[in-house]
C-alpha positions as CSV (number, residue, x, y, z in Angstrom):
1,X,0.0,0.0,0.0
2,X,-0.8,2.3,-1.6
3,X,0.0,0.5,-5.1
4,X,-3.0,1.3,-6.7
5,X,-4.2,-0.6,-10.0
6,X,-3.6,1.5,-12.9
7,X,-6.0,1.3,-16.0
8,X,-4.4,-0.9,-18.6
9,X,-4.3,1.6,-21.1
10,X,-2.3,3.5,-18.8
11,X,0.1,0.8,-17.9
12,X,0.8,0.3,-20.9
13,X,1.2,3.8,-21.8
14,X,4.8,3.6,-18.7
15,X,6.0,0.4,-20.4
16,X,5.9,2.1,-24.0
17,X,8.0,5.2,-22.4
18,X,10.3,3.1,-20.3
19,X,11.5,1.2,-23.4
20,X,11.7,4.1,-26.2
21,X,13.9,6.3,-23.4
22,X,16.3,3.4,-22.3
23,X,16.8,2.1,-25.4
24,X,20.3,1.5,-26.4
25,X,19.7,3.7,-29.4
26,X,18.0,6.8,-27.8
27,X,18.4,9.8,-29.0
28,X,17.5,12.9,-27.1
29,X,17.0,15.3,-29.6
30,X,14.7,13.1,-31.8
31,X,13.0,12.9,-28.6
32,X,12.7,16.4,-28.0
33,X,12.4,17.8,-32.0
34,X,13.4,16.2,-34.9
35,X,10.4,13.5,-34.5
36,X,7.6,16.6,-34.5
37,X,5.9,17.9,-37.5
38,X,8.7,21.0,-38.7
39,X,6.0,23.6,-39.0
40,X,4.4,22.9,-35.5
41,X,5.5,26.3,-33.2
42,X,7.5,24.8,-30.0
43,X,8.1,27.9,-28.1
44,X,6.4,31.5,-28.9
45,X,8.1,34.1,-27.3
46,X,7.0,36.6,-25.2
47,X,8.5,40.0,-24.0
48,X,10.2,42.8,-25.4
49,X,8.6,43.2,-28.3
50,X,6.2,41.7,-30.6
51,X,5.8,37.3,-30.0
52,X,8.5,35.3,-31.7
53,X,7.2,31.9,-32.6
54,X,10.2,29.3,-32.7
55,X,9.0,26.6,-35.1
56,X,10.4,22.6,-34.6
57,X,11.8,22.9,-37.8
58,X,13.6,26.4,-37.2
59,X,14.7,25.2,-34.1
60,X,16.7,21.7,-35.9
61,X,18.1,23.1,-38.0
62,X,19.4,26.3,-35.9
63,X,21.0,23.4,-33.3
64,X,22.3,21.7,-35.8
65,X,24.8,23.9,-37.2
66,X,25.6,25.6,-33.9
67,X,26.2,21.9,-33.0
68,X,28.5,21.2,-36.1
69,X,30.4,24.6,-35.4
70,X,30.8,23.7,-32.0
71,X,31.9,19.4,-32.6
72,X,34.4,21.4,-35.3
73,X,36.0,23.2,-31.9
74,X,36.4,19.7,-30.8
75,X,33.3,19.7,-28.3
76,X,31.5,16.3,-28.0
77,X,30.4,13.7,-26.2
78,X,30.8,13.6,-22.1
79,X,31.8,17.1,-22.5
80,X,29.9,19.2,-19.4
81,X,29.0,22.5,-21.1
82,X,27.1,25.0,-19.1
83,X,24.6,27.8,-20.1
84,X,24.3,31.3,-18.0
85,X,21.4,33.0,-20.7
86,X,18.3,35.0,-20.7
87,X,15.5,33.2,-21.8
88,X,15.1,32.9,-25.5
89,X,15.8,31.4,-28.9
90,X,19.4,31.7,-28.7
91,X,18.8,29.3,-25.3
92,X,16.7,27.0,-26.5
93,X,18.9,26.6,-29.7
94,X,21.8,26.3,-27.4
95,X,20.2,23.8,-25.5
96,X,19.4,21.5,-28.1
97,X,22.9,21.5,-29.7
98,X,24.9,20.6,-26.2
99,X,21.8,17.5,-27.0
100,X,23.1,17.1,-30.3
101,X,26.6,16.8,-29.9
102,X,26.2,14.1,-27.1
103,X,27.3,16.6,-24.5
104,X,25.8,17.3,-20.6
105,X,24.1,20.2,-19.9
106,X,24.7,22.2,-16.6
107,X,22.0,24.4,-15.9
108,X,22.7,28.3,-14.3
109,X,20.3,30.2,-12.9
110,X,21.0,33.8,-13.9
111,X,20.0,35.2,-10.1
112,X,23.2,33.6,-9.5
113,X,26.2,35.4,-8.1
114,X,29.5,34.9,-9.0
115,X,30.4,32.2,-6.3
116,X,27.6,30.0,-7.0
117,X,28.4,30.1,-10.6
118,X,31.8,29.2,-10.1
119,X,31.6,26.5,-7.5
120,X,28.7,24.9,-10.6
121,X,31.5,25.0,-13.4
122,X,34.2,23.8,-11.2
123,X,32.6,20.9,-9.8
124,X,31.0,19.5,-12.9
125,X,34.3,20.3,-14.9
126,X,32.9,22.1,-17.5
127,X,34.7,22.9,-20.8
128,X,32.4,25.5,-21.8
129,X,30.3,28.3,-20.4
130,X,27.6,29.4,-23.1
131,X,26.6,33.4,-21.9
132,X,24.6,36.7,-23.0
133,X,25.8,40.5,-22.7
134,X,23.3,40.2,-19.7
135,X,25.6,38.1,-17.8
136,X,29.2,38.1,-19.0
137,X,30.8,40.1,-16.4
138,X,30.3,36.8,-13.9
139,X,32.4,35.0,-15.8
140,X,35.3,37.5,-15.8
141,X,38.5,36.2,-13.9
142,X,37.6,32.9,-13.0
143,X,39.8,30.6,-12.0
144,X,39.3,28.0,-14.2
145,X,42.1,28.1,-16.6
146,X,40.5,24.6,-18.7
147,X,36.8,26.7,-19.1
148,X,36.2,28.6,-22.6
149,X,33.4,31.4,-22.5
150,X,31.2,31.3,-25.5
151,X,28.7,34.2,-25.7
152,X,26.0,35.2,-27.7
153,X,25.4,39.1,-28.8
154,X,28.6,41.8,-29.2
155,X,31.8,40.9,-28.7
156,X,33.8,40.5,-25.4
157,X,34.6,36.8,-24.7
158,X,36.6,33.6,-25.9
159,X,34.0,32.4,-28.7
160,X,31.3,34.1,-30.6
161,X,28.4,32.1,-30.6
162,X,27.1,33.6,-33.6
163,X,30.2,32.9,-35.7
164,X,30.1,29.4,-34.3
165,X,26.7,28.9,-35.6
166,X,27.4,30.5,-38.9
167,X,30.7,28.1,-39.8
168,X,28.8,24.9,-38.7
169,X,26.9,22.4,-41.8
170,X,23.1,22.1,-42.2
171,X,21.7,18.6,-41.4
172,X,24.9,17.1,-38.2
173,X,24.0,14.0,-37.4
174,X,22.5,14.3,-33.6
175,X,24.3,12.1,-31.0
176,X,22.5,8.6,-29.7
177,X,23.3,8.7,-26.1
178,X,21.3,5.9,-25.3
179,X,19.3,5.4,-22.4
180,X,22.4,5.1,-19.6
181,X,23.6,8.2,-21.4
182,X,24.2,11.2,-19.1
183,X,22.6,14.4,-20.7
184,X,22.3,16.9,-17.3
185,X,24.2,17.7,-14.6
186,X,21.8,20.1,-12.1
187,X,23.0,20.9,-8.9
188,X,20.4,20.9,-5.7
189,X,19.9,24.3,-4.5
190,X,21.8,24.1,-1.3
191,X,19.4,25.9,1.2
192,X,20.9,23.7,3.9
193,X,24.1,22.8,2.5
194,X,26.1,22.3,-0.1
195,X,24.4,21.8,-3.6
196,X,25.1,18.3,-4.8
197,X,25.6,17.4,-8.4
198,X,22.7,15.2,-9.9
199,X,23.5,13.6,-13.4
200,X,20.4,12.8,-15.2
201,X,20.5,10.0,-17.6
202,X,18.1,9.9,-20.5
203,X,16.2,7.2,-19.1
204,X,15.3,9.3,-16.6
205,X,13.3,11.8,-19.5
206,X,10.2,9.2,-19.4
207,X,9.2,10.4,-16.2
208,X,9.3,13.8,-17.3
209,X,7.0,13.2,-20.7
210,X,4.6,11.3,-18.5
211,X,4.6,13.8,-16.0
212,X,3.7,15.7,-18.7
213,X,0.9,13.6,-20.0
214,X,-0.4,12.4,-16.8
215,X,0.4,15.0,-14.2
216,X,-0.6,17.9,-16.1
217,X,-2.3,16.7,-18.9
218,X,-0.7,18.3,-21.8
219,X,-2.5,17.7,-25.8
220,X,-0.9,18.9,-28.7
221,X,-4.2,21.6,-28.7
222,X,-2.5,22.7,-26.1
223,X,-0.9,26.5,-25.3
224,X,1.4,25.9,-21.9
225,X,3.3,28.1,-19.6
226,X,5.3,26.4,-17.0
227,X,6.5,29.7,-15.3
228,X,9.4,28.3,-13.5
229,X,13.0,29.7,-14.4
230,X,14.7,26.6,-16.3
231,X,17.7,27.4,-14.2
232,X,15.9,25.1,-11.9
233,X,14.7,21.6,-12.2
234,X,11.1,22.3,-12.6
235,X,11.6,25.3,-15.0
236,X,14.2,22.7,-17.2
237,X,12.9,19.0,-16.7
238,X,8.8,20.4,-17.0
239,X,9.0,23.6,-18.9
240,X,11.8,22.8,-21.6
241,X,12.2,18.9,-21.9
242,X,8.5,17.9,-21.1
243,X,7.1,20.8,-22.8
244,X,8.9,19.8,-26.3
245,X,8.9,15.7,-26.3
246,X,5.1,16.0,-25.9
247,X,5.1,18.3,-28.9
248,X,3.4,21.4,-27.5
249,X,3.4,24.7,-28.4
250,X,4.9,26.3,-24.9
251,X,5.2,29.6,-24.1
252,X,8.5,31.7,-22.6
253,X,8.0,34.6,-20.9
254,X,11.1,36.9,-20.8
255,X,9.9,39.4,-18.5
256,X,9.8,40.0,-14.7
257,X,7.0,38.6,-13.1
258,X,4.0,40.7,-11.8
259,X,0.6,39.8,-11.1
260,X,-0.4,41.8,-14.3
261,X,1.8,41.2,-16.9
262,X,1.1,37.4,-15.9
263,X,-3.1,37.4,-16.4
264,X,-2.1,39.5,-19.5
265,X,-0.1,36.4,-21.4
266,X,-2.3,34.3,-19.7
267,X,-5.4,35.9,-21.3
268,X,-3.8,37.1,-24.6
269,X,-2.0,34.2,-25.9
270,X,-4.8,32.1,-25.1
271,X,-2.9,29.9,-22.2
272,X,-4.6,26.4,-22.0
273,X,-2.2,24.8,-19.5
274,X,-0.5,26.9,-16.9
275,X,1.9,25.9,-14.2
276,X,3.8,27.8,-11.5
277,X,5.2,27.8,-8.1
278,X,3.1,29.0,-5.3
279,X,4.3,32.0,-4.8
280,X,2.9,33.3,-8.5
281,X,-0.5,32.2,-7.2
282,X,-0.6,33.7,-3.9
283,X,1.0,36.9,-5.4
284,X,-1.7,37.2,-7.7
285,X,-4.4,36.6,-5.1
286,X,-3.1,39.3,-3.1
287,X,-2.8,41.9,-6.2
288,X,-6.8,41.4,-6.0
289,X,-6.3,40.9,-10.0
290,X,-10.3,40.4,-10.7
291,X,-12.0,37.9,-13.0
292,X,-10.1,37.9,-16.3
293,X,-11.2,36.3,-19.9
294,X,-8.9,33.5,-20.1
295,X,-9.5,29.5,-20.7
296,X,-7.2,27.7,-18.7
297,X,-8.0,24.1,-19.0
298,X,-5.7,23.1,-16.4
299,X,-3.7,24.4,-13.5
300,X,-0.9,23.2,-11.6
301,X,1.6,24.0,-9.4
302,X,4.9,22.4,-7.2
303,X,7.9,23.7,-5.7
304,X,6.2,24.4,-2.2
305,X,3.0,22.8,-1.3
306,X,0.0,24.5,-2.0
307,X,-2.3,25.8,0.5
308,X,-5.7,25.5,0.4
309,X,-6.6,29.4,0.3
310,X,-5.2,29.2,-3.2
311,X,-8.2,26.9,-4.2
312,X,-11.1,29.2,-2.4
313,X,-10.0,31.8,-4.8
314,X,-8.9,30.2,-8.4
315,X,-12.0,28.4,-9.8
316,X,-13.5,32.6,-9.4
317,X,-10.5,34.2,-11.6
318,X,-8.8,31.3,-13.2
319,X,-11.7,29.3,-14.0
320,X,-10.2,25.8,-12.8
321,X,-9.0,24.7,-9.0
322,X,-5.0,24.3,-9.1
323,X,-3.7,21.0,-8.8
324,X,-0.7,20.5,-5.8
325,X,1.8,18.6,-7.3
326,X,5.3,17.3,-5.6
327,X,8.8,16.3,-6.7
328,X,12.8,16.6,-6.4
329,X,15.4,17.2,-8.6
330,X,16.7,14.0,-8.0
331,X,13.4,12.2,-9.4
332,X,11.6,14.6,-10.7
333,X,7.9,14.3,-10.0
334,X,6.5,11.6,-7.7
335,X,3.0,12.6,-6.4
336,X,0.1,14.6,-8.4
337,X,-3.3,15.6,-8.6
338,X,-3.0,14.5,-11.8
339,X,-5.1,16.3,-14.8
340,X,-5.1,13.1,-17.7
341,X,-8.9,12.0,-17.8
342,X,-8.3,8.6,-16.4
343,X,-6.4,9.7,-13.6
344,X,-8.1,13.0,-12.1
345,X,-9.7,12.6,-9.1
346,X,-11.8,15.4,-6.8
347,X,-9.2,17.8,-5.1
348,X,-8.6,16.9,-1.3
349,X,-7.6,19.9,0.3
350,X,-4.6,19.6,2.0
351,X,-3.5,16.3,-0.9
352,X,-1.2,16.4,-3.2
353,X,-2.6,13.5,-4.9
354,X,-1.2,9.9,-5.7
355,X,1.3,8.5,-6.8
356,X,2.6,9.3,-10.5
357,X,2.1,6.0,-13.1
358,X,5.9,4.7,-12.9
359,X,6.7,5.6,-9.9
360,X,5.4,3.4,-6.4
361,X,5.3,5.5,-3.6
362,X,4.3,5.0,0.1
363,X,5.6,6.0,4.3
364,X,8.2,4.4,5.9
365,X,9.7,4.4,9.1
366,X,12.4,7.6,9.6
367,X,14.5,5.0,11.9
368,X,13.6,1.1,11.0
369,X,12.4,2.4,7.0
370,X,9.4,-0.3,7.6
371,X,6.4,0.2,5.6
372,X,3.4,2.2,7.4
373,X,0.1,2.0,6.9
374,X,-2.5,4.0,6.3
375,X,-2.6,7.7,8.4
376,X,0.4,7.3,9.8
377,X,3.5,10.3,9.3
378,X,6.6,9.1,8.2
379,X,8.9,9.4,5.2
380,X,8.1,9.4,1.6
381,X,9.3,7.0,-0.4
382,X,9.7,5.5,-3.4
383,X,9.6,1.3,-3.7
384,X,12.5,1.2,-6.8
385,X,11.6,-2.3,-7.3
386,X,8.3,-1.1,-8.7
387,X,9.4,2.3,-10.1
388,X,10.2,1.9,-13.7
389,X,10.9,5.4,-14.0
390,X,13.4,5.7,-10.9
391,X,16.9,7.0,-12.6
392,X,19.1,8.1,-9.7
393,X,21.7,6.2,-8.5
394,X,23.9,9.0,-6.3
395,X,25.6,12.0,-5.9
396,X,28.4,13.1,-8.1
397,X,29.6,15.4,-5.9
398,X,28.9,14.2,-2.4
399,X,28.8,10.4,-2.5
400,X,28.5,10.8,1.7
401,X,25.2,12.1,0.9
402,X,23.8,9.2,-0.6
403,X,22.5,7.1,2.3
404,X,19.9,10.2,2.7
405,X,17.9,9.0,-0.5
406,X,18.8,5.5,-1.1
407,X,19.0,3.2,1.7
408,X,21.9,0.2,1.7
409,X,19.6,-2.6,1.1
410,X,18.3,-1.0,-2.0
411,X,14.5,-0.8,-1.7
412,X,13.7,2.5,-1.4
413,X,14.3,5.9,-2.7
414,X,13.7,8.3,0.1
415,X,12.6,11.9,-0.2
416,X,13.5,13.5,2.9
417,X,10.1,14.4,3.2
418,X,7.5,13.5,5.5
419,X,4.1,12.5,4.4
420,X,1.3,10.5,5.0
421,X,-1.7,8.9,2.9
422,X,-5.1,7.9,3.3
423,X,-7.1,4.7,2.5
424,X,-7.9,5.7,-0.9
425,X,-3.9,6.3,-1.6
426,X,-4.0,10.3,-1.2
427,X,-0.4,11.9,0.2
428,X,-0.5,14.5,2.6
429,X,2.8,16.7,2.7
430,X,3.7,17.2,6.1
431,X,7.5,18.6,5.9
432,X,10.8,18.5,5.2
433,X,12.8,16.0,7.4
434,X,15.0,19.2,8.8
435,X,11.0,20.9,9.4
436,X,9.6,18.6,10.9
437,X,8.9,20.3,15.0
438,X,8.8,18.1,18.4
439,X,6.9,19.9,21.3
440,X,5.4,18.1,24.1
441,X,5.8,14.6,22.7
442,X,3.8,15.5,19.2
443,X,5.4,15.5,15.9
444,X,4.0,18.7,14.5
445,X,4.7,18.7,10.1
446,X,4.7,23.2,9.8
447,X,2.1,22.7,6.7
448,X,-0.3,21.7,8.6
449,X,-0.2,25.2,10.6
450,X,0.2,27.1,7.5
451,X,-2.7,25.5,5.6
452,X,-4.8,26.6,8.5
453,X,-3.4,30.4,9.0
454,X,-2.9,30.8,4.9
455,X,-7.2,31.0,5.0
456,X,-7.2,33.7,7.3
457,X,-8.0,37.1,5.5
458,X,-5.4,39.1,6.5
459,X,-2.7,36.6,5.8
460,X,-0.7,37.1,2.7
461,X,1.9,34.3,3.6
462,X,3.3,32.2,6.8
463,X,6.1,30.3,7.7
464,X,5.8,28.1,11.2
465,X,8.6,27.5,12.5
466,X,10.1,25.9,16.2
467,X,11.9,27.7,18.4
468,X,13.6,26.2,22.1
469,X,11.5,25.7,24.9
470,X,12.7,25.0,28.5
471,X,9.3,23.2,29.4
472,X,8.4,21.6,26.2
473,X,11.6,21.2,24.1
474,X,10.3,23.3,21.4
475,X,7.1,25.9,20.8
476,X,5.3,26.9,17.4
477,X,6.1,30.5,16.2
478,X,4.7,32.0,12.8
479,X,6.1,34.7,11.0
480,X,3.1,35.9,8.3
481,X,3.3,38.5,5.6
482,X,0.1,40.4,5.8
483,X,-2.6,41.5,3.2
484,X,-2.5,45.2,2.4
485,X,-5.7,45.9,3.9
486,X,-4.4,44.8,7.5
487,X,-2.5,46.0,10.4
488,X,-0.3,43.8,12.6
489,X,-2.3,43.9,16.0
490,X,-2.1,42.0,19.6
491,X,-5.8,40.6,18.3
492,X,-5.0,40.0,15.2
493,X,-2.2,37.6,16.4
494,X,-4.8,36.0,19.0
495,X,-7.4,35.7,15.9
496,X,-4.7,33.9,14.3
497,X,-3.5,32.0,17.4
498,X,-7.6,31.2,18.1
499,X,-8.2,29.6,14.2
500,X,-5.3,26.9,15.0
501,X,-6.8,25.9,17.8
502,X,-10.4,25.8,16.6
503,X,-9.6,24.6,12.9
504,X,-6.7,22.3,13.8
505,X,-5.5,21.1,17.2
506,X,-5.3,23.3,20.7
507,X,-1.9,22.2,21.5
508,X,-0.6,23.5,17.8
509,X,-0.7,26.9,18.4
510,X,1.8,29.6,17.5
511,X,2.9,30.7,21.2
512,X,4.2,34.1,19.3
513,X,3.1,35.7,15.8
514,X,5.9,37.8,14.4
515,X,5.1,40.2,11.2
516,X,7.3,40.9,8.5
517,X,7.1,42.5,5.0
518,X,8.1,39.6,3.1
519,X,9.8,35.8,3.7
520,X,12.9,34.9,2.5
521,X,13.0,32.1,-0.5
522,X,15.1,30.7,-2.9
523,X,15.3,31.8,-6.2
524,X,13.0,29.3,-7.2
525,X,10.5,30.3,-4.6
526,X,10.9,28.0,-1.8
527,X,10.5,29.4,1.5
528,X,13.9,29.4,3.6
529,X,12.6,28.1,7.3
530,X,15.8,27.8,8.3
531,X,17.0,31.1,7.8
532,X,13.5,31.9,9.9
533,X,14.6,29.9,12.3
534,X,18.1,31.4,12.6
535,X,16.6,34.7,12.9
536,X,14.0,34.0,15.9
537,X,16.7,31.7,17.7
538,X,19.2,34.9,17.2
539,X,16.5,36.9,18.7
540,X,15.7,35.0,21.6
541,X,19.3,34.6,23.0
542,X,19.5,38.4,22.8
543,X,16.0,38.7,24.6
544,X,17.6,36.8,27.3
């Protein structure tokens, strides 16, 4: 449990992926382009001007001689070349000729500062760093004498891209990397240590596309936004690779985000299928953006789970609820409320749905990692025996680090998350591992208080949080960013304390509500408790 039957169509739907991704002979960019109709738009372009449509055809044969131009450098197979670029064409063909040429992509968020960028290229040994005009000055003076910098736009580094492109040959034969064939190396973020170095095989891309089938439903009628930055996981894995081997036509929005400009692609480019981090849905909420004419068939959202106040509001300007969805760069995604028609399933509040097809996942024991039944917390896992899409098999860069997600006896792939599910196979996100509070004997998952505060009006966003206790080891605090509309008040903090206790549990609630003007997040928009935490802790020992 919970290994619930899947319709045979739908089997049979994993075992078709599973075999055309591992096979010997995979190639990734057939898988991604060459295979789709030429004339079909993959990517239309937003910002800065009028839209730019980016055919499948345009985009092979633009990757194909900046591939050529680049295997005439002597770049090829194995090599790790990297990419620190705006969003665009010139990306997207960039990214498809590293594919071509058999090399392995290392993704760079452009948010980055100099030391995470160098710390990336030095630890995946890359040859090459791929830039814009945007972001060239990072890369001055690093102390990698082996790297070349390749950019794209005026002149200023060791390669021009654009003459690059212009001396390779139409029609280079794209690289068969096979299924075992390493084509990423993404490195975790790092918000409580060190980011580790992932290598994703191309096996591993079947439980991307059937994320994208079954997870968020994606049809070639459809126009899809997945408004993640692909310096990330989700932004790469969902909104580049999944996006073009299920042959949509995706959008990419080159712009900031605000709560307006977003509604406006949404509405004028006719968005179908939109996904996005929590934080882009709770941000518009706030804004008060009213009913808009848009047709969103589907909505989605991971990075952070989603809570339920989200939901109260969507159906009214979106038109659809939003479907919580959960994953890790090391898997990619495990658990949805999945949108494909013989999947969905009402949205539990609270649930971030069942197990993907391909992947088996269920609660074990943090200590003994023994299966646990129904309604009872513990830690997510995967059971690899009956995960046909399960691709990772350690850490590149920390190989210490690998008892944390594989345990020695080689049945399950653990998350580091804690969970639990319900009799009809529904997950409930409780925490991360490092979240998860003790007070008074109770395990206390911080979601769970934040699902309950989130509804309150005045509540933009919250964080819960432990801090030390003499009596009871550890107390609840919540820091909460509130609505414009609202004043931080001594009874607006004993509302809030009041609703945990009524709508949750008496002994869960925040002993102290703190009020700040925003949280702190990752780039990618994951809220940083621990930097919360350091902050209160900090506080208290001075209070003292």
């Amino acid at each position: 449990m919970p290994n619930i039957d899947l319709p045979p169509q739908i089997a049979v739907r994993v075992a078709d992926l599973t075999a055309t991704f591992s096979a010997p002979n995979a190639c990734a960019t057939q898988q991604l382009c060459d295979r789709h109709p030429a004339d079909r738009v993959a990517y239309r372009i937003i910002g800065g001007g009028a839209p730019v449509d980016l055919t499948f055809g345009a985009l092979k044969a633009r990757s194909e001689r900046l591939a050529s131009g680049l295997s005439k450098l002597g770049y090829g197979p194995g090599d790790r070349i990297a990419t620190l670029m705006s969003k665009g064409e010139d990306y997207l063909v960039t990214l498809l000729a590293v594919w071509r040429l058999g090399a392995v992509y290392v993704p760079l968020f452009t948010a980055f500062a100099r030391g995470a960028i160098e710390m990336r290229l030095e630890a995946s040994g890359a040859r090459l760093v791929i830039c814009d005009a945007a972001q060239r000055s990072k890369l001055g003076g690093l102390a990698l004498p082996e790297l070349k910098v390749g950019q794209f736009g005026k002149a200023g580094a060791d390669l021009s891209m654009q003459n690059i492109e212009a001396s390779g040959d139409d029609a280079f034969p794209a690289h068969a990397a096979g299924g075992d064939g390493a084509v990423i190396e993404v490195y975790t973020s790092g918000t409580t240590g060190k980011p580790k170095g992932v290598v994703v095989p191309l096996r591993a891309w079947a439980g991307f596309q059937a994320y994208g089938e079954f997870g968020l439903g994606l049809t070639h009628g459809d126009v899809f936004w997945n408004a993640a930055d692909p310096g990330w996981a989700y932004g790469l894995y969902f909104g580049v690779i999944a996006s073009l081997t299920n042959g949509v036509t995706a959008i990419m929005h080159t712009e900031k985000f605000t709560p307006e400009g977003t509604l406006a692609v949404l509405r004028d480019q006719g968005v179908t299928n939109f996904t996005a981090a929590p934080t882009v849905y709770r941000s518009l909420k706030a804004h008060g953006v009213g009913p808009e004419p848009i047709r969103l068939k589907n909505a989605s959202s991971a990075g952070e789970p989603l809570t339920p106040d989200v939901n109260e509001w969507a159906p009214k300007t979106l038109g659809v609820e939003v479907h919580d969805h959960f994953g890790q760069t090391e898997a990619g995604m495990l658990v949805n409320n999945h949108h494909h028609p013989d999947l969905k399933r009402p949205i539990k509040p609270g649930s971030m749905g069942q197990s993907l097809p391909g992947w088996d996942m269920t609660v074990v024991d943090p200590d003994t990692h023994e299966e646990l039944g129904p309604d009872q917390p513990g830690l997510l896992a995967a059971r690899l025996s009956e995960s046909p899409f399960a691709w990772f098999s350690g850490y590149r860069s920390a190989p210490e680090k690998n008892v944390e997600r594989l345990t020695p006896c080689g049945r399950w792939y653990l998350t580091g998350d804690l969970a639990q599910y319900d009799a009809e196979g529904s997950f409930r996100f409780s925490s991360r591992d490092d979240d998860v509070i003790i007070m008074a004997g109770y395990r206390i998952g911080p979601f769970d208080i934040e699902s309950v505060i989130s509804t309150h009006p005045a509540v933009r966003e919250v964080a819960v949080v432990a801090v030390p206790d003499e009596i009871r080891g550890e107390v609840l605090e919540a820091v909460v960013v509130l609505n414009a509309d609202f004043t931080a008040s001594d009874d607006l903090s004993d509302e809030i304390k009041q609703k945990v206790r009524t709508d949750y549990a008496t002994y869960a609630y925040p002993r102290r509500v703190h009020y700040r003007e925003d949280l702190p997040k990752t780039p990618s928009g994951k809220i940083q408790r621990f930097l919360i935490r350091q902050d209160l802790r900090r506080a208290l020992e001075v209070s003292e």
